[in-house]
N, C-alpha and C positions, 0 to 999 in steps of 0.2 A: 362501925359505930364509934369506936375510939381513933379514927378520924377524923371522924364529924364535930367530935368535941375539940381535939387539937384547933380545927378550923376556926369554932365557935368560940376555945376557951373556955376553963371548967366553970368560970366565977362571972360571966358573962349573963344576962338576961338574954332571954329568946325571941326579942326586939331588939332591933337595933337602936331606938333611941327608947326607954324607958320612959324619961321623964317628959313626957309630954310632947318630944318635938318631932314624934310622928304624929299625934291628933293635931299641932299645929301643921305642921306639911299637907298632908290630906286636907285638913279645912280650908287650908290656899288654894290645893288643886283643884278643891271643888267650887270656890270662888270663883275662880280664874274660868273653868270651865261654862259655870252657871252666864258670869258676864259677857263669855265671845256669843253663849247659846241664845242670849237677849240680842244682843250687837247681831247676829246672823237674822234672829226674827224679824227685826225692824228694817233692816236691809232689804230682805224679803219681801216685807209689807210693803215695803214703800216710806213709813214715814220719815226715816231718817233722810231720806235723798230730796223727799217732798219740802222739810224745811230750809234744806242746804239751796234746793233747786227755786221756791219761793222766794228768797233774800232777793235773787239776779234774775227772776223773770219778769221782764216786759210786760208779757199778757199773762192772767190768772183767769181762770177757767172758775165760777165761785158756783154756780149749779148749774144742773144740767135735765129739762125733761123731755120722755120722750112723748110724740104726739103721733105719734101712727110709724108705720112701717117705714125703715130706718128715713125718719124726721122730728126735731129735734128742737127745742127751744134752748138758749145758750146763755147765761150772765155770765159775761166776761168784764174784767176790769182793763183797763189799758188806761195809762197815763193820767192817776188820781179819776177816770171815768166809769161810768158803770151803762154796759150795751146788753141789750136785750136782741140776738143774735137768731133767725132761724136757718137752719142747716138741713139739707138734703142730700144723696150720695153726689150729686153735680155743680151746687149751687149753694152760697153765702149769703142771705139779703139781711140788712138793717131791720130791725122792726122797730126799735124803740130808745131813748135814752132815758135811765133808772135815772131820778131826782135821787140826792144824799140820803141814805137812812129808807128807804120808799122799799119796803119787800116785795120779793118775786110772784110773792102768790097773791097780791092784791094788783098787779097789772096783769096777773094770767087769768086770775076773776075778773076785773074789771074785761078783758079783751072777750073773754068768752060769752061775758053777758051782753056786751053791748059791743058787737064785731065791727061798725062803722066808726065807733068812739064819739057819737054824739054827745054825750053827758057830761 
């Protein structure tokens, strides 16, 4: 025991830093830890790569539904364009070009209701 104290010093607090610059050190550590645990999440998720990787992509992929057993309807953007794409495990065809502003689900109503596009 009167080792322990030689070590410690008799006039010594039982902290190493008293005044506060251990609850500051900790609140760093736990900063520090909380931010990589966010920076890992988003990593994870996707969205952090998803923005980096948007900036320099050509084609954007903006929705996607599916229409029966793997086949698939596609809005894709390419070069200021906006394509209405269907997909099957073998085969890409054109269906359509989106006018500016024109939503996916009033040309996926309009096609379902009137399948020759008469109207």
């Amino acid at each position: 025991m009167t080792s322990m104290l030689l070590l410690l010093g008799s006039d010594s607090a039982p902290w190493p830093a008293a005044d506060g610059g251990l609850f500051r050190s900790m609140a760093g550590a736990v900063l520090v830890l909380a931010l990589l645990g966010l920076f890992a999440w988003m990593v994870k998720r996707g969205g952090l790569l998803q923005r980096v990787q948007r900036k320099h992509a050509a084609i954007t992929v903006e929705t996607a539904v599916s229409v029966g057993e793997r086949r698939s309807l596609v809005v894709v953007a390419v070069e200021g364009r906006r394509l209405l794409l269907g997909l099957t495990p073998v085969h890409v065809s054109f269906v359509t070009e989106l006018r500016p502003g024109q939503p996916f689900d009033q040309v996926l109503d309009r096609s379902l209701t009137d399948p020759k596009g008469t109207s």
